[in-house]
N, C-alpha and C positions, 0 to 999 in steps of 0.2 A: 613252656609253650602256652599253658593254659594260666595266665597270671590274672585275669578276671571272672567274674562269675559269670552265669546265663544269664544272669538279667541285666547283666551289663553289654550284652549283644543285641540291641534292639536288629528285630526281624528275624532272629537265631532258626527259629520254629518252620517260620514261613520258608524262609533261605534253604533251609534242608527239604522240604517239601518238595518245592520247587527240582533241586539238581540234583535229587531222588529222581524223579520223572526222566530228569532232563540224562541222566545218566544211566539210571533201569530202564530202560526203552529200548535203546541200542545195544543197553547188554541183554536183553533178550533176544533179539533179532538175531544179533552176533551169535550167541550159544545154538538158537534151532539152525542156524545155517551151516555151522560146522561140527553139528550134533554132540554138541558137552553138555553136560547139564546143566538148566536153564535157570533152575532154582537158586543155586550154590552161585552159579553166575551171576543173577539179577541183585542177590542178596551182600555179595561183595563190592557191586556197586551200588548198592546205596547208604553201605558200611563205608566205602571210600564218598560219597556225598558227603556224610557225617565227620567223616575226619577233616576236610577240606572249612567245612562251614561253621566247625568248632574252631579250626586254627589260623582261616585266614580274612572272615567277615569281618570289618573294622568294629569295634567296642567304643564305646563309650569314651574314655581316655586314646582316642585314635593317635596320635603322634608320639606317645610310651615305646620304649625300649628302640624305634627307629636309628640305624645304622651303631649298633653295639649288639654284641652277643654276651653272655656269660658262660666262664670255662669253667666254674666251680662245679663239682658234683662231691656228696655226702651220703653214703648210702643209709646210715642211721637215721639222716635227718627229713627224709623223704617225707613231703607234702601231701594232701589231700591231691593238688594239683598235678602232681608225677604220677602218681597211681592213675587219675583220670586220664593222663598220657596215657599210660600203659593199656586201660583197660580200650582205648578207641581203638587200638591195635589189631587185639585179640578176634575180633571175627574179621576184621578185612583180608588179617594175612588167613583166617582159617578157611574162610570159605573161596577164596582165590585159593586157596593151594587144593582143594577138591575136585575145583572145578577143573583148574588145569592139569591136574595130578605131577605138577613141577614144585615139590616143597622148596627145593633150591634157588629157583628163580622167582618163588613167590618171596622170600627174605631178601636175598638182594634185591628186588625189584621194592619192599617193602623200605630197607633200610636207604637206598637213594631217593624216596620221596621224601623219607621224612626228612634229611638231610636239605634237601631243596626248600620242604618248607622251612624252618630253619634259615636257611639262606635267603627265604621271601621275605622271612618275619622283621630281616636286620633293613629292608629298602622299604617293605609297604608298611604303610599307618593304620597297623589295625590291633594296637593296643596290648598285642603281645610281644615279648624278648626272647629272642634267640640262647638258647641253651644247651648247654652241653647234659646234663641233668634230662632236658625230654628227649633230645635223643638216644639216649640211653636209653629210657624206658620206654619210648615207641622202639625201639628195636627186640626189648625184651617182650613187649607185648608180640611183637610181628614172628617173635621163635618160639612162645609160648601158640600161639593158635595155631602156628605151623606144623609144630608139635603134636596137638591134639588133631590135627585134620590128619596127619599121617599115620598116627594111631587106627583114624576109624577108617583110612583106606588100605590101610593091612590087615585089617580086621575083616572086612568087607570083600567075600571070597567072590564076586561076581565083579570087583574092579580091575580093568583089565593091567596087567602087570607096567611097574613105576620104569620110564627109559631115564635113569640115571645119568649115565653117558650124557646123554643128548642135555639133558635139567642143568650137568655141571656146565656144559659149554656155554648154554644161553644165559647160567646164572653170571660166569664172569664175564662174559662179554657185557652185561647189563649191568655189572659192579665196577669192570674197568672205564666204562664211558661215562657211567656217571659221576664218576671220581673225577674226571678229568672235565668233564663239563662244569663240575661245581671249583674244580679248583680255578678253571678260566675265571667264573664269574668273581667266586672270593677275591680274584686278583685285579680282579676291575673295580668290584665296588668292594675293599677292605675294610669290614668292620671296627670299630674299637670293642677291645678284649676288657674284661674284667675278670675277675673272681669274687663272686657275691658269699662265695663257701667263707674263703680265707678272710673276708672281709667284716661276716657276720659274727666267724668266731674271734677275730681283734678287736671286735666291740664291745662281746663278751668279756674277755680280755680285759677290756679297758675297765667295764664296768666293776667288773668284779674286784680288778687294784685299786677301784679309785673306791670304793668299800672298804678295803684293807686297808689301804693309803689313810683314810678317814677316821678309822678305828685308831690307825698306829698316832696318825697326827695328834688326835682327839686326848691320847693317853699323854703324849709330849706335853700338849698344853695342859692337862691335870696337874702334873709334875712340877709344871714351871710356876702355873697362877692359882693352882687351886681347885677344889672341884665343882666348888659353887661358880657357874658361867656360863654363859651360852651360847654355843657354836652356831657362825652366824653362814656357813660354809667355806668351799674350798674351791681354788681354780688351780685351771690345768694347764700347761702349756708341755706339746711333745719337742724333744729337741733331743738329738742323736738319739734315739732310741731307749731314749728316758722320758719321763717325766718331773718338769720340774713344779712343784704344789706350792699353791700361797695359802695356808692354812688361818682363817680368821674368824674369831669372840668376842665376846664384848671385854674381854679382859686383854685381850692383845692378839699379835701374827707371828706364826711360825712359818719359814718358807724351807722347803726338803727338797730332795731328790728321791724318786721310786723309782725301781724297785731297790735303789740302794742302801732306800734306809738312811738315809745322809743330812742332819742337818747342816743349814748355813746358818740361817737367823732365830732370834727369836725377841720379839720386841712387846714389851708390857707396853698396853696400850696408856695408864697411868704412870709416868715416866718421872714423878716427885718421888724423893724417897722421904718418907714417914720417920719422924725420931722414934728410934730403938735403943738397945743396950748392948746387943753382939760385939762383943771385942771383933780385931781380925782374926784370930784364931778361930772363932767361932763360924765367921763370914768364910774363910776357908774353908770348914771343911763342909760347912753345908753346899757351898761351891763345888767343892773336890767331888761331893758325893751327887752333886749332879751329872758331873762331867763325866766321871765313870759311868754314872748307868745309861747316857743317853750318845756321847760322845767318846768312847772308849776307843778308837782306832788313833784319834787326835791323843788322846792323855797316855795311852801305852809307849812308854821310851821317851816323854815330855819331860821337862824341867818346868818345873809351879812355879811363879811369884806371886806376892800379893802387895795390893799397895793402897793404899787409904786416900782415898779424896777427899779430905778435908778433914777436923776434928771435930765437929758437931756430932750431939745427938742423929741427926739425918745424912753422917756420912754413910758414901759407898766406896764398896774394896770392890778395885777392880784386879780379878786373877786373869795372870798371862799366862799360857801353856805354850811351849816352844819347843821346837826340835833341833838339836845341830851334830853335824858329823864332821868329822877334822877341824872341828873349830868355827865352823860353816852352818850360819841359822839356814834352814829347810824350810821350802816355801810353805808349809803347814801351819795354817795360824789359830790358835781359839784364845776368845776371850770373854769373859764374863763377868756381870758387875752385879754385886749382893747389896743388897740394902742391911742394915743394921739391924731391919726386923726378920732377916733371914729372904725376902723376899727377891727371887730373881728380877730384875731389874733388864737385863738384855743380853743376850748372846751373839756373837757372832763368830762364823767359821768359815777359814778357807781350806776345805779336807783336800789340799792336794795330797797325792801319795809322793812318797821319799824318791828324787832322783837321786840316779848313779852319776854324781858329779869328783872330775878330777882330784886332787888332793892340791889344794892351795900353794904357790911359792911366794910368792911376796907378804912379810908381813903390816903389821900397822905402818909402822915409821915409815915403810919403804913405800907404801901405797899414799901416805900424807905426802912425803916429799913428794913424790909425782904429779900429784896431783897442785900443789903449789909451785911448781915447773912448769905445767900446765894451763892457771889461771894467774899465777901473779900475787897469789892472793894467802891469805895461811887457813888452815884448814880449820873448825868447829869440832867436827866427830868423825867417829870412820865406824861401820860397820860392815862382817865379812856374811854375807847373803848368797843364796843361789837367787839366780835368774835366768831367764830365757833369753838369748843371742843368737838369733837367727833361726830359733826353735830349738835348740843346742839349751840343755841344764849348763850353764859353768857356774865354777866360783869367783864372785865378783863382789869388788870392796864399793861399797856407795860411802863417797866421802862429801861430809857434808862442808859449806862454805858460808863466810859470814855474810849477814843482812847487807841487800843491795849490791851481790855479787851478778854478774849478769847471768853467770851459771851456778843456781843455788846448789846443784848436787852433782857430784863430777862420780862415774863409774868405771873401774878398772879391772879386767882383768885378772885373776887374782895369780893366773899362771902366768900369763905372757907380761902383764904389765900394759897393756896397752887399754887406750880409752874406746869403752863399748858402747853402745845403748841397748839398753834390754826391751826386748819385744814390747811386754807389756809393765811400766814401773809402778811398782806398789808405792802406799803409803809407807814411809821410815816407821818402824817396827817401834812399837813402845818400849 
C-alpha cells in the first residue's frame, strides 16, 4: 500500500491536518451526543485521517500500480513498508474499539476498509499498488490494537460490561455487506493480478543460475581453450523452462543448456589448425578424454571413430561418437575435431535421449530395391537412422541417390517399407 516515501506525497502534512479537523470535529459532536467517550472517539478519527491520507493522496509517480493488484505475500520477506501498514492500523482499530466497546465490529469494520482501499488503489492515480501483502498487515495491525483496547477494557472495572451478542451480529452484517460490495465493484472494474513474491524470487532464481551457469561455462571453456582468456560474457534466452546460454571469450563460444548441464557447441574462435606431431592415437584420446568429462551421457554405450583430415603437419582428426540399437543409428550425435597440437578445435552435439523405436524389417538390399522402384534410378548409400514421422521415433532407411536425381534422398520405413518424410531431416551422418 505504502510503495513511496513521505516526501514523495507533496501536501502529506498539510492533507492530514486538514481531515483531522475535517473528521475530529464531528467525531466529537457525535461522542458528547451519545455520551461515548469523546477522547478515544476524536482520537480514532484522526488515526482514520492518517490512514486515508497515507494511502490514498496521489504521490509523486501518480498513475503507478493503476488497475493491477499484487497477490504475492512472503512473510520473511516483509518491508519497512508492510510494517508501516501494520503500524497505521494499530490505534485506529484501538481506539475505535474503546470507544465503542465493539472489538468485533471494530476488525471487521477495520478489515472492509482496508479491503476498499486496496480496491481504490487498483482505479485512483495515487502512486500506490494494490496488495495482498498490506492487507494482510492492515488487518493484523487492526487485531493487534483491538487486542490491546480489550485488554485495557477488561481491565478497567468501571467499563460498563462488553454486549457480545449484539458486537457479533453488527460485526457480520458489516463483514457480509462489504464482501459483497467489494465483490460487485472487483467485478466491474477487474484488476490484472500479479505475484511480485513468485516473481522476485524467479529472478533470484535466475540470477543466481546464471552465476552457476557462468562458473560451469567458464570451466568448459578452460578445458576446451585454455586458461589464459578472457570471458567476454554470456546470453540468455528462456525456452521451455530452460535456459539456453551462448557462452563467449576471446578464445571462442560455447553454447549449453541450464539447468541441464548439456552442451551443444563449442567453437574455437581461431579455427586454423597449427602444425603438431600428435599421431591419431594421440588426437583420440585427448579427444576421448574430453568427451568423458564434459559429455559423458553422449559417450556412455557410444561407438568412437576417428579419421584424419588430411596428412599434413596441421591435420585434424575428427572423432564421431554414435549410438545404435538393432542395428538402428540413434538420433544422438557428438562430434569433435582435435588439432595435432592436441588443441580442441570444435564440438558439436545433438544430446537427444535414446527412443524406444520398433525393431527394423526391411534390410539393405530390400530398402535399395525400393527405393530404385521408387525413383528409376539406382541407389549411392543406404543408412538405417531413427527419425520422427509424424512425431512417432521409427526406424527409417534414408537411401541416398545419384547426382541430378530429382530426389536426392529417398526415406523408407524401415518396418512397413513404405516412403516417409521425417518431421525434421538431419544432415546424412558422417
Amino acid at each position: 500500500m505504502i510503495e513511496a516515501s513521505m516526501d514523495a506525497v507533496p501536501g502529506l502534512i498539510l492533507g492530514f491536518c486538514i481531515l483531522s479537523v475535517v473528521l475530529g470535529a464531528p467525531a466529537a459532536v457525535f461522542a458528547r451526543r451519545n455520551t461515548i467517550p469523546a477522547v478515544p472517539t476524536v482520537l480514532s478519527a484522526v488515526s482514520v485521517a492518517g490512514i486515508v491520507c497515507v494511502t490514498l493522496m496521489p504521490g509523486l509517480s501518480a498513475d503507478a500500480g493503476r488497475n493491477s493488484c499484487d497477490l504475492g505475500f512472503d512473510l520473511a520477506g516483509l518491508g519497512p513498508s508492510a510494517w508501516l501498514n501494520f503500524a497505521l492500523f494499530v490505534p485506529a482499530s484501538l481506539f475505535a474499539a474503546i470507544a465503542s466497546r465493539k472489538p468485533l465490529l471494530t476488525v471487521a469494520a477495520a478489515f472492509v476498509a482496508s479491503a476498499a482501499i486496496e480496491a481504490a488503489q487498483t482505479r485512483l492515480a495515487t502512486g500506490r499498488t494494490c496488495s495482498l501483502t498490506d492487507l494482510v498487515m492492515n488487518s493484523a495491525g487492526a487485531l493487534t490494537g483491538t487486542a490491546v483496547a480489550l485488554a485495557w477494557l477488561l481491565a478497567v472495572a468501571a467499563s460498563p460490561a462488553l454486549r457480545w451478542k449484539r458486537d457479533a451480529v453488527l460485526s457480520g452484517i458489516t463483514a457480509a455487506a462489504g464482501c459483497v460490495l467489494l465483490a460487485a465493484v472487483l467485478a466491474i472494474w477487474t484488476p490484472d493480478t500479479r505475484d511480485a513474491v513468485a516473481s522476485d524470487r524467479e529472478t533470484a532464481a535466475m540470477v543466481a543460475a546464471t552465476e552457476e551457469a557462468v562458473q560451469w561455462m567458464g570451466e568448459v571453456s578452460t578445458a576446451a581453450f585454455g586458461p589464459n582468456q578472457q570471458n567476454s560474457g554470456i546470453r540468455t534466452e528462456h525456452r521451455d523452462g530452460r535456459w539456453m546460454l551462448a557462452f563467449q571469450s576471446d578464445s571462442g563460444t560455447i553454447d549449453g543448456v541450464w539447468p541441464d548441464r548439456t552442451l551443444t557447441s563449442i567453437r574455437a574462435r581461431n579455427n586454423e589448425a597449427e602444425p603438431g606431431t600428435l599421431t591419431a592415437a594421440d588426437a583420440t584420446t585427448t579427444g576421448k578424454t574430453f568427451a568423458e568429462a564434459w559429455f559423458p551421457d553422449q559417450v556412455r554405450g557410444s561407438t568412437l571413430t576417428t579419421q584424419p583430415l588430411g596428412t599434413s603437419p596441421r591435420t585434424v582428426y575428427e572423432l564421431t561418437y554414435r549410438r545404435h540399437a538393432n542395428g538402428v543409428m540413434l538420433p544422438m550425435r557428438l562430434d569433435l575435431a582435435v588439432t595435432s597440437t592436441g588443441r580442441i578445435l570444435h564440438v558439436s552435439c545433438i544430446p537427444e535421449p535414446d527412443p524406444t523405436i520398433p525393431t527394423p524389417v526391411l534390410n539393405r538390399e530390400t530398402a535399395e530395391t525400393r527405393a530404385r522402384e521408387h525413383t528409376g534410378r539406382t541407389p549411392t548409400a543406404a543408412v538405417l537412422l531413427a527419425q520422427k514421422i509424424g512425431g512417432t521415433w521409427r526406424p527409417v532407411w534414408m537411401v541416398g541417390m545419384p547426382d541430378g536425381s530429382p530426389q536426392p534422398d529417398v526415406y523408407l520405413d524401415a518396418v512397413t517399407g513404405t516412403p516417409v518424410t521425417p518431421d525434421h531431416t538431419r544432415q546424412p551422418p558422417g
